[in-house]
C-alpha positions in Angstrom: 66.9 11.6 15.4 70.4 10.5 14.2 72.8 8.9 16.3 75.0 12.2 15.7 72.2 14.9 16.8 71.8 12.7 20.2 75.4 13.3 20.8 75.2 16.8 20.2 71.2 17.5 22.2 73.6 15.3 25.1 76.7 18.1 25.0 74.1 20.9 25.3 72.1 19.6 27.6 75.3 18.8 29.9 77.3 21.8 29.3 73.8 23.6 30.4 73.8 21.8 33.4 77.0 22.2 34.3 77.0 26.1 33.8 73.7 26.2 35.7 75.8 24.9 38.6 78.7 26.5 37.9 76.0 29.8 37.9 74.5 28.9 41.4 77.8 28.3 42.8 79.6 31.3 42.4 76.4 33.0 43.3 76.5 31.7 46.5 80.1 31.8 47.1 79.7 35.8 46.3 76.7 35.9 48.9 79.0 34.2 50.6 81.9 36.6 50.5 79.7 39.6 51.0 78.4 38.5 54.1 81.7 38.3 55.1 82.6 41.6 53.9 79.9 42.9 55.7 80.3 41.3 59.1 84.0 42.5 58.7 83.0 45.8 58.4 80.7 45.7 60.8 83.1 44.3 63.2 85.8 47.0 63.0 86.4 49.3 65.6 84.5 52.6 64.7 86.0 56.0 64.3 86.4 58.1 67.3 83.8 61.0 67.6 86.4 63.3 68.1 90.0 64.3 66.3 91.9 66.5 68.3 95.8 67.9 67.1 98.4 68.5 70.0 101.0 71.0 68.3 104.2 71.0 70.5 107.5 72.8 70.8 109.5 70.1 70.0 108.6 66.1 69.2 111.3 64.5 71.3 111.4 67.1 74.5 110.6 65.5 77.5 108.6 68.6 79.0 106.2 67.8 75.7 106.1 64.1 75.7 104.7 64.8 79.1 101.8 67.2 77.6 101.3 64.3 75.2 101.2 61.9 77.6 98.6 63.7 79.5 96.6 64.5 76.5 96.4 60.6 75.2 94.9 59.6 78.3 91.8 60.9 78.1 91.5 58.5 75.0 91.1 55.9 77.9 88.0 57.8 79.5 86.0 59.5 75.6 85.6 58.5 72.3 88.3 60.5 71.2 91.5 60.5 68.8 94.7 62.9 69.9 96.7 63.5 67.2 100.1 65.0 68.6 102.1 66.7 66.4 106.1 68.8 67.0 108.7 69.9 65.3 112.0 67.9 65.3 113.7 71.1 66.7 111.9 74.1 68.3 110.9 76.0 65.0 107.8 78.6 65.1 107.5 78.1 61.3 107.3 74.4 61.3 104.2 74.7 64.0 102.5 77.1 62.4 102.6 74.9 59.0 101.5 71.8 61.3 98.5 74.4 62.5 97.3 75.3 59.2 97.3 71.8 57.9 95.6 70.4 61.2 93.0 73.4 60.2 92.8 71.9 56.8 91.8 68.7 58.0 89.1 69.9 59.7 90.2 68.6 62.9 87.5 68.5 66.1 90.0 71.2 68.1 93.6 72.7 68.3 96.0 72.5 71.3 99.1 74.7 70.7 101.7 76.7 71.9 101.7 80.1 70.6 105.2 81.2 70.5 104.8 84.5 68.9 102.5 87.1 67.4 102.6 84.9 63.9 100.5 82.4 65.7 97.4 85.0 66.2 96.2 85.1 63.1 96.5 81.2 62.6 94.5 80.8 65.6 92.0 83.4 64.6 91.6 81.9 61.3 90.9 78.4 62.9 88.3 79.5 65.4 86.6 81.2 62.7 86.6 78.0 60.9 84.6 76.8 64.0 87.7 74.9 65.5 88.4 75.5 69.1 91.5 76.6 70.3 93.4 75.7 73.4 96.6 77.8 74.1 98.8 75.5 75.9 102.4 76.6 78.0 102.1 79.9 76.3 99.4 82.2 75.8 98.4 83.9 72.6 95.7 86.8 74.9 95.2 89.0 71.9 94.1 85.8 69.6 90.5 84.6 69.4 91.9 81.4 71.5 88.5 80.0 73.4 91.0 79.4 76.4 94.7 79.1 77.8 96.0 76.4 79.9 99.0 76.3 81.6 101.9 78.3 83.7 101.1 81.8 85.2 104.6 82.0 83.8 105.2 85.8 84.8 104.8 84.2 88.6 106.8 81.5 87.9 109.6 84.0 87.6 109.4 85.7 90.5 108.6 82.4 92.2 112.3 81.8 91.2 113.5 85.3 91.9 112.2 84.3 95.3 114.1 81.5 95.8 117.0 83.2 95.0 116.8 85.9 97.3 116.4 83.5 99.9 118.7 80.9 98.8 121.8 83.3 98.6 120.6 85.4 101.5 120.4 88.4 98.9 123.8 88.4 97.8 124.6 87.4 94.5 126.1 88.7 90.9 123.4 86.9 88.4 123.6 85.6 84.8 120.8 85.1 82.9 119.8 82.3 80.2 116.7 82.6 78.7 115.2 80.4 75.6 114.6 83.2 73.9 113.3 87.1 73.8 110.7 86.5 70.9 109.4 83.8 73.2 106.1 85.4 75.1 106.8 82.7 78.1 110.2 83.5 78.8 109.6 86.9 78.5 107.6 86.7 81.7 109.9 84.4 83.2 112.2 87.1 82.7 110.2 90.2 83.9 108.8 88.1 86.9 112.4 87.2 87.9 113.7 91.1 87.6 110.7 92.3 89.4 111.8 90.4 92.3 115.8 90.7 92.4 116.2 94.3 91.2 114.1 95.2 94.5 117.3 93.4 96.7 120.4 96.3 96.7 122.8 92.8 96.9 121.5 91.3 93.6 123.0 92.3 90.7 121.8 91.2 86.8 125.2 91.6 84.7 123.9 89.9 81.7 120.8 88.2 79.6 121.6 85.6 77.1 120.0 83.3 74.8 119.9 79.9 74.1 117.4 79.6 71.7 116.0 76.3 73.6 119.0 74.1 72.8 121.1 72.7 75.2 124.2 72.8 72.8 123.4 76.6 72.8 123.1 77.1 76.3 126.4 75.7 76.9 128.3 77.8 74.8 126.1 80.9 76.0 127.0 80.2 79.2 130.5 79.6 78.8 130.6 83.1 77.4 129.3 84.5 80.0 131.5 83.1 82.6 134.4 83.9 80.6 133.2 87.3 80.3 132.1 88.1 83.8 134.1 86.4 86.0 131.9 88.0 89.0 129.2 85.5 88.3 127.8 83.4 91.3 124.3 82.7 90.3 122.6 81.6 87.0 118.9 81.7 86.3 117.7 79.8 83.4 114.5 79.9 82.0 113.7 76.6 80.1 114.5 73.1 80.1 117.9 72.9 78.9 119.4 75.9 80.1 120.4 74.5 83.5 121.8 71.6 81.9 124.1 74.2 79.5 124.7 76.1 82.6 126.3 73.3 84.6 128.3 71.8 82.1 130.0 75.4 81.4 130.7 75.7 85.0 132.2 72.4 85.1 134.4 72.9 82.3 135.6 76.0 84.2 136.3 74.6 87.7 133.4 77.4 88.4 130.2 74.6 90.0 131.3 74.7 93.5 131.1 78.1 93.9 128.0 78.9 91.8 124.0 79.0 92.8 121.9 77.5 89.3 118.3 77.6 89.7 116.4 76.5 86.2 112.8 75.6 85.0 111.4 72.0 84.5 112.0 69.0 86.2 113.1 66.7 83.9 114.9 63.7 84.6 118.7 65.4 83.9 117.6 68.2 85.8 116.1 65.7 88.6 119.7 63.8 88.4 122.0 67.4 88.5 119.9 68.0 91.4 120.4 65.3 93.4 124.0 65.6 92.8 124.5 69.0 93.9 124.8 70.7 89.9 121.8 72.7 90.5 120.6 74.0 93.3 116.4 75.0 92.7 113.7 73.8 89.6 111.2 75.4 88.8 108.6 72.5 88.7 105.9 73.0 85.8 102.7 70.0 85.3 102.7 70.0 81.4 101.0 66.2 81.9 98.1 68.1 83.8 98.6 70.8 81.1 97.2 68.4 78.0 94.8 66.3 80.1 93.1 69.6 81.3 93.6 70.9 77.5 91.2 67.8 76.2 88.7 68.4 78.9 88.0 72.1 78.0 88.0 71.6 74.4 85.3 68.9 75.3 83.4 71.0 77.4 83.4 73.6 74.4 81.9 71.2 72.1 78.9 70.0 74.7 78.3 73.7 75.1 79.1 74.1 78.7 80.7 77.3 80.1 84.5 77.3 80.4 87.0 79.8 81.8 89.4 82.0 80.0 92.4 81.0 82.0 93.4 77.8 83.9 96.5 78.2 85.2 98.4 75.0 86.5 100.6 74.5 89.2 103.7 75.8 90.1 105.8 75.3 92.6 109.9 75.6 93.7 111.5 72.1 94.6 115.1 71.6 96.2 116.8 68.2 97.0 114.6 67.7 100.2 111.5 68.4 98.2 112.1 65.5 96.0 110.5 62.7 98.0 107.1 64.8 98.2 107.8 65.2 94.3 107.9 61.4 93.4 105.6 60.7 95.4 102.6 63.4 93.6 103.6 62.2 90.7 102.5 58.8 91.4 99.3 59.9 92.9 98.6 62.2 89.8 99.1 58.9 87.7 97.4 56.3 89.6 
């Protein structure tokens, strides 16, 4: 063999070598890497059994941060996600498009609000999918809906029409502010209220506005009102920001000393216009009991237990001297 073949047989027979090597160590840095992979994977938090959607009124309300609220803990006690969707604003259209695309996605179970007859065949069309649907603060009775939970809001308003009667010994000329008349819920807020005070010859009902559940709204409805019936001594409002409207339109008229407010939901500006005298009576809803109950039944529907067709939540009237007992449920219900 020539000197120059050696040196050639030596280059092969190295760069064979060192590929060999190079082979092996790649190899084992890819077993390597996909052991890796595969104890990452394996150490990632699985995916929740269940995906439930929460369709509010209105994303940044505090009454549905509250149904939220209750409805994401029971993430703490079952393998469950709760996806809680709202509109910016109140907008039946926008919750219906957030119900069909929850319906799309093949979601575990619906909680929503049915604001309207547009929401039965929604709801129909999801249960027939084989989602469950919870009705939540207002009922949809002539859907498919496995269950409602939530207000027995036609007593709610003659709870309030109640403490009315009482609260101005009988004897009051009444405005009314309502969310608004397409609403299901606030039309039995209304009719329980009516049913009450129309029965009492020294209650009188001189007009029914609405605010269309803003508080902007309610303001400027209520201004009207005063400045159109100056006979007014009493306000009833029906949702969350209606005593809030009410109260500043009495201010701005040098009307608040002499006139009785009595609204729903005791959220923390109605809390505060309580304890300074603006408003007189709340109407206390539980919408955190409302979505914790809400995942419980939809989980009883999947495990195939029996469930109810109505569970209605508390209700109650609270006045300044009720608010200590009202803290201090709140804090038990939490704990």
């Amino acid at each position: 063999m020539t000197r120059k073949a050696k040196i050639i047989y030596i280059i092969l027979i190295t760069t064979f070598f060192i590929a060999a090597g190079l082979s092996i160590y790649y190899y084992q840095k890819l077993q390597i890497n996909n052991k890796e992979m595969e104890e990452a994977i394996a150490s990632e938090v699985s995916l929740p059994t269940y995906h439930f959607a929460l369709i509010g009124e209105e994303m940044n309300h505090e009454y549905w941060r509250l149904v939220g609220e209750g409805a994401k803990e029971m993430e703490l006690e079952h393998d469950i996600f709760v996806e809680y969707e709202a509109p910016k604003r109140s907008n039946p259209d926008e919750q219906l498009k957030l119900v069909d695309i929850a319906i799309k996605s093949k979601v575990d179970g619906i909680i929503v609000q049915a604001l309207n007859d547009h929401f039965t065949p929604m709801i129909n069309k999801a249960v027939q999918e084989g989602i469950p649907v919870i009705t939540v603060d207002t009922d949809s009775p002539e859907s498919e809906r496995n269950a409602y939970i939530g207000t027995d809001n036609y007593e709610a308003g003659r709870l309030a029409g109640e403490a009315l009667v009482n609260d101005t010994n009988g004897q009051a000329t009444v405005g009314i502010i309502t969310g608004n008349l397409d609403n299901l819920h606030h039309q039995l807020r209304l009719q329980g209220f009516k049913d009450v005070v129309e029965k009492v010859e020294g209650i009188e009902i001189v007009a029914t506005e609405e605010s269309n559940i803003t508080r902007v709204e309610a303001e400027e409805t209520a201004y009207s009102v005063l400045m159109e019936h100056e006979n007014i001594t009493a306000f009833y409002g029906t949702s969350s920001y209606n005593g809030l409207g009410i109260v500043a339109a009495a201010d701005s008229l040098k009307r608040q000393d002499d006139m009785y407010v009595i609204t729903f939901d005791a959220i923390e500006e109605n809390i505060n216009l309580l304890e300074n005298g603006d408003i007189d009576a709340i109407v206390e809803q539980q919408p955190f009991e409302m979505g914790k109950q809400s995942i419980q039944v939809l989980l009883d529907i999947i495990q195939g237990k029996e469930i109810n067709d109505i569970y209605h939540t508390d209700t109650s009237i609270i006045r300044i001297n009720d608010l200590s007992n009202m803290t201090e449920r709140r804090m038990l219900a939490n704990d």
